[in-house]
C-alpha positions as CSV (number, residue, x, y, z in Angstrom):
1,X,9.6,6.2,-6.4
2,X,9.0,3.7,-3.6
3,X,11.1,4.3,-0.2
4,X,14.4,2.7,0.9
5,X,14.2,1.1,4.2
6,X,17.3,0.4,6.4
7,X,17.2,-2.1,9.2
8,X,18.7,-0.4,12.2
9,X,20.4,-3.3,13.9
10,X,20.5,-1.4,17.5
11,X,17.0,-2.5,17.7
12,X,16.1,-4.8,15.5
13,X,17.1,-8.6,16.0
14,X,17.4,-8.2,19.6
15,X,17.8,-12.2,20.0
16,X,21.2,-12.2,17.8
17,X,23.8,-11.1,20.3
18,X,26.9,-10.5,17.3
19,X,25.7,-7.7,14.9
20,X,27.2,-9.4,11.8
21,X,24.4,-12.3,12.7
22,X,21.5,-9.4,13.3
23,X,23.2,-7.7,9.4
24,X,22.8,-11.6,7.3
25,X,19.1,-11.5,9.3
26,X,18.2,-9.1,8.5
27,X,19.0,-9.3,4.9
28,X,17.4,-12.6,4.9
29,X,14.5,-10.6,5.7
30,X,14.9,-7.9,2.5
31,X,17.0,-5.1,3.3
32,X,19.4,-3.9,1.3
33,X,20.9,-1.9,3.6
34,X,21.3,-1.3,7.6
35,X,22.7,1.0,10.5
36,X,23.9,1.0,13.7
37,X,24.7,2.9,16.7
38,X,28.3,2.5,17.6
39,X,29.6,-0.7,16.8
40,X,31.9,-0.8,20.0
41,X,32.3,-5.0,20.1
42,X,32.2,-5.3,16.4
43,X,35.6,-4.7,14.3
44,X,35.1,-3.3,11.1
45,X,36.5,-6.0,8.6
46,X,33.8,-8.7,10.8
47,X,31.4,-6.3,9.5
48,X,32.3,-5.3,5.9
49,X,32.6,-9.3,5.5
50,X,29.4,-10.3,6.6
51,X,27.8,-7.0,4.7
52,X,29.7,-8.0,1.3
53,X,28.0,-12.0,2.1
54,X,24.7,-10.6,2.8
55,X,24.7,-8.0,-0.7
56,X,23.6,-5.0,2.4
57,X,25.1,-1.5,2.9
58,X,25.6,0.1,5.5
59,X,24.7,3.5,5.8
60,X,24.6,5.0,8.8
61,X,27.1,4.6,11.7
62,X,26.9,6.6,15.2
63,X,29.8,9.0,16.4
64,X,31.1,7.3,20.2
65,X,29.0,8.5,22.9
66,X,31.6,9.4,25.4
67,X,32.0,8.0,28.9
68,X,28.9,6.4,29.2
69,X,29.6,4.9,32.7
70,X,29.6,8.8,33.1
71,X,26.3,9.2,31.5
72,X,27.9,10.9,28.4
73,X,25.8,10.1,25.0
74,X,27.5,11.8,22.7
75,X,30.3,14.8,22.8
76,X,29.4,17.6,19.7
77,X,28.1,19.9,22.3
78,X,29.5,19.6,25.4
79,X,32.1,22.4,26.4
80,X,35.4,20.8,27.7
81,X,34.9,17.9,25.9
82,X,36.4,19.5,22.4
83,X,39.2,16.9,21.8
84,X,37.6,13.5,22.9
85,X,34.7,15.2,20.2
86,X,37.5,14.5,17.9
87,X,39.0,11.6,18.9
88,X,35.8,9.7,18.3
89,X,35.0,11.6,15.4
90,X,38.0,10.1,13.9
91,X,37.6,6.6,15.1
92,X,34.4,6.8,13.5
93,X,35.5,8.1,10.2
94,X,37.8,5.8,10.1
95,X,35.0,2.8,10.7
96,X,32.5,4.2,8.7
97,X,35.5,4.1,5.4
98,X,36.3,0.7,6.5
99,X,33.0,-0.3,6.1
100,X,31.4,1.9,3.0
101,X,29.4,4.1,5.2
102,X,28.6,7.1,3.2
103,X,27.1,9.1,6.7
104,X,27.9,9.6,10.3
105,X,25.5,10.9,13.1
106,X,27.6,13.1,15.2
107,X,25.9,13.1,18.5
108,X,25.2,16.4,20.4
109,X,25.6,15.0,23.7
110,X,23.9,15.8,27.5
111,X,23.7,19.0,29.4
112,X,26.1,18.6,31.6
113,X,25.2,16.9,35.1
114,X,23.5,19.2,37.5
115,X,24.0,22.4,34.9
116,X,20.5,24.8,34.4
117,X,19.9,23.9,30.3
118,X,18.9,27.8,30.1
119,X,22.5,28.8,32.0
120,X,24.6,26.4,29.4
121,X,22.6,27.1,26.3
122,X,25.4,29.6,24.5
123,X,28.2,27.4,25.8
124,X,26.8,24.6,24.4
125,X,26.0,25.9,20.6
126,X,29.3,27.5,20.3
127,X,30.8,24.4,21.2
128,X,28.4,22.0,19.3
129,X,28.7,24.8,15.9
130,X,32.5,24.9,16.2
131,X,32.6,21.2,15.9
132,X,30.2,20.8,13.7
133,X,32.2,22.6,11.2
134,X,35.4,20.8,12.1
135,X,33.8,17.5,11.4
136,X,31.7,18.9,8.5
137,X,35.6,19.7,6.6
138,X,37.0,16.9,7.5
139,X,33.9,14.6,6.3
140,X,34.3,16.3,3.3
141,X,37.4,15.2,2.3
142,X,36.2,12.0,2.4
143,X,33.0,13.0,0.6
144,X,30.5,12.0,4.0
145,X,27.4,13.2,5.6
146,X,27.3,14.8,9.0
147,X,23.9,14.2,10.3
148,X,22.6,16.0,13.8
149,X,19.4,13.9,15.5
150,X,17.1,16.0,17.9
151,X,16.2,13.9,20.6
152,X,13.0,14.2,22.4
153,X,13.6,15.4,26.0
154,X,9.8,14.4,27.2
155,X,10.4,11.1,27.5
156,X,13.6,9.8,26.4
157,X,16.4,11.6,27.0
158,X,15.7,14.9,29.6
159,X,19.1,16.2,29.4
160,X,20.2,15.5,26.1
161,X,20.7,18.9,24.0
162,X,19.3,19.1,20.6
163,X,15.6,18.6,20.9
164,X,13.9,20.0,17.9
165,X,14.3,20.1,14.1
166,X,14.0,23.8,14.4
167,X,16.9,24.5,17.0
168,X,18.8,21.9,14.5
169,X,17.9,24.1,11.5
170,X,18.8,27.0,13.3
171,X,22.4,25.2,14.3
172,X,22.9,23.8,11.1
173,X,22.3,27.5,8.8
174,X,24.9,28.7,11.8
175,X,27.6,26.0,10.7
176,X,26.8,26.9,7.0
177,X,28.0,23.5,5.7
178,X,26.4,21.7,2.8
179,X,27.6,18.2,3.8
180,X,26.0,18.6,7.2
181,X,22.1,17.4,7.6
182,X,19.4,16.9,9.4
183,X,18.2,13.4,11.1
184,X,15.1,13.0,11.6
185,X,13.8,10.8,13.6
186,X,9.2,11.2,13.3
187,X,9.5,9.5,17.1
188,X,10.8,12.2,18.5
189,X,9.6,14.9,16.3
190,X,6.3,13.9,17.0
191,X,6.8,13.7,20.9
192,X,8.3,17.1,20.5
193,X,6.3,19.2,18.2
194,X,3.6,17.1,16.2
195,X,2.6,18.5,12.9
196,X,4.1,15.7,11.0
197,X,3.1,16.3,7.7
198,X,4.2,20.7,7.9
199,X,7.6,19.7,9.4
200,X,8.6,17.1,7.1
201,X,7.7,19.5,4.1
202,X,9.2,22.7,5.6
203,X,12.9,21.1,7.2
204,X,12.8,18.3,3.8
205,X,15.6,20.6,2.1
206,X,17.8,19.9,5.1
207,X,16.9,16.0,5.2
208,X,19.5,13.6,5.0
209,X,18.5,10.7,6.9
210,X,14.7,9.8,8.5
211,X,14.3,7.3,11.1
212,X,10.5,5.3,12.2
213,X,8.8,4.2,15.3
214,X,5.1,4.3,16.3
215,X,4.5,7.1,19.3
216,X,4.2,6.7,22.4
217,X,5.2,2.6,22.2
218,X,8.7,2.8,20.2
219,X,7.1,-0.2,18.2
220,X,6.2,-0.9,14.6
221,X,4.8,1.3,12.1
222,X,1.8,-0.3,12.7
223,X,1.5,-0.9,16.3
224,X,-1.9,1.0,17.9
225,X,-0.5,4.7,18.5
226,X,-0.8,8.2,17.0
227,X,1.4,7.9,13.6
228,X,-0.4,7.1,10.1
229,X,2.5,6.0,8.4
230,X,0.7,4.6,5.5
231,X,0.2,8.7,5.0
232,X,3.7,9.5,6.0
233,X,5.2,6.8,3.6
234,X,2.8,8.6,0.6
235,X,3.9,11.9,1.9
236,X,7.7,11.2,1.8
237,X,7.1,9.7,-1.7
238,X,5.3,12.9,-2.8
239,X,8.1,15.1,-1.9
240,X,10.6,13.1,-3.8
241,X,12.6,11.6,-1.0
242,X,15.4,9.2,-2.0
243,X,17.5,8.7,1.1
244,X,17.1,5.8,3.7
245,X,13.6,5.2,6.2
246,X,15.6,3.6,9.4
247,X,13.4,1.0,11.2
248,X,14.7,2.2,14.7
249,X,11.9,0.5,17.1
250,X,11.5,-1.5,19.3
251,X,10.0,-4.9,18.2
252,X,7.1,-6.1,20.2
253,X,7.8,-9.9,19.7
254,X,9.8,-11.8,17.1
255,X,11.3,-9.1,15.0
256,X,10.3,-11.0,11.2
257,X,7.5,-11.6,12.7
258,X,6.2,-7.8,13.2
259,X,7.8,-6.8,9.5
260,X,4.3,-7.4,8.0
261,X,3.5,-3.7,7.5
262,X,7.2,-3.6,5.4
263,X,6.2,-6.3,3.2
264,X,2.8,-4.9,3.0
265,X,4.6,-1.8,1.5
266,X,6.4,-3.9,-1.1
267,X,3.8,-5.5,-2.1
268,X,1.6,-2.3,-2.5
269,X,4.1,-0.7,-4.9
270,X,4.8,-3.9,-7.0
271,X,8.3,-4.9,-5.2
272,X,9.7,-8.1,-4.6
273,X,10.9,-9.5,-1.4
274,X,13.2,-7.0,-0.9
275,X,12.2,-4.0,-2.6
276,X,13.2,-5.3,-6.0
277,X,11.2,-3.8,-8.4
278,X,9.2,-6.7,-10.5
279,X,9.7,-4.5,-13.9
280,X,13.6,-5.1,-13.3
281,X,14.0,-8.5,-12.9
């Protein structure tokens, strides 16, 4: 079965400044469905209207990231910080039903300013599996994903908290919730702990989301860098993966312009503009 791809409209489009304009581009340009980080400026009904025009789902929305003039990205983990956590959770639950988003990233958040990462560790997972499992039950009710995304700590994010897809596995067996997964993001995993092809077959049980960008550029899949995703793509494909691929790079130029390699991809399997199979139209 050929991969879903999901145009993540924090990244790409960068010359639309109004994300419904960035969602009806990048339909326009064949994907059927899209994410985004938090949609701060962007009230729901703007974009569930212009996502019902443009025939794209969304799928993947961002929890709030906190204070940011404060350096905050993201709450989950961050002792103190338990009922803002929540508070954004449920802004964000209530966006992502406004919208038909089926799953929401909840963000682990930054060791706190000045605080040893080694000192805060405990503090920090009890905090980050105690509301984990909060949001997990109340996502439930609603019948949505919780996703965790380790960020890499090498280059773009030193303090940020969850780093690896094993110290999320190891979280995520702790909060013991089956509606809670793991997003993975092959930039960061890459940066992190290489070994592509043995992480993506041992953590694929816990996969619910993956995300794309060449390493070390943040560019398309095929930019010059260390990724072979025509291998990856064949890889995912071989272990039966059905969710979304998130274009989360940075586009070197024009961004329909650098969607070659996509429509390459198509085109390879027998798809359509769009990923429309040519047996079912």
């Amino acid at each position: 079965m050929a991969l879903r791809f999901s145009a993540n409209l924090s990244w790409l489009f960068p010359a639309l400044p109004a994300l419904p304009a960035r969602l009806e581009a990048a339909a326009a340009a064949g994907f059927g469905a899209a994410e985004t980080a938090w949609p701060a400026d962007c009230p729901a009904q703007a974009l569930r209207d212009a996502a019902e025009r443009a025939g794209v789902r969304i799928v993947l929305l961002n929890t709030p990231p906190g204070d940011q003039e404060a350096g905050e990205m993201g709450l989950a983990a961050v002792p103190g910080r338990q009922a803002a956590f929540r508070q954004g959770l449920a802004a964000a639950l209530q966006y992502a039903k406004a919208v038909g988003c089926p799953r929401i990233h909840l963000m682990a958040g930054r060791v706190p300013q000045g605080a040893d990462r080694a000192a805060v560790a405990v503090e920090m997972e009890t905090t980050f599996v105690e509301n984990l499992r909060y949001a997990a039950d109340l996502l439930a009710q609603e019948d949505m994903i919780g996703l965790v995304e380790p960020i890499n700590n090498r280059i773009t994010d030193p303090r940020y908290y969850l780093n690896t897809p094993h110290q999320a596995a190891a979280i995520l067996e702790k909060v013991g919730r089956p509606n809670l997964k793991l997003q993975l993001d092959l930039f960061h995993c890459q940066i992190m702990d290489g070994n592509l092809s043995r992480n993506l077959e041992t953590f694929f049980p816990l996969i619910g989301h993956i995300q794309i960008a060449q390493v070390p550029g943040r560019h398309e899949p095929d930019s010059p860098g260390e990724l072979n995703f025509s291998y990856i793509f064949q890889l995912l494909e071989s272990l039966g993966y059905t969710g979304y691929v998130g274009c989360e790079y940075a586009p070197k130029g024009d961004t329909l312009e650098g969607l070659g390699w996509l429509r390459s991809y198509w085109e390879s399997r027998g798809l359509q503009h769009g990923g429309t199979s040519k047996a079912t139209e």
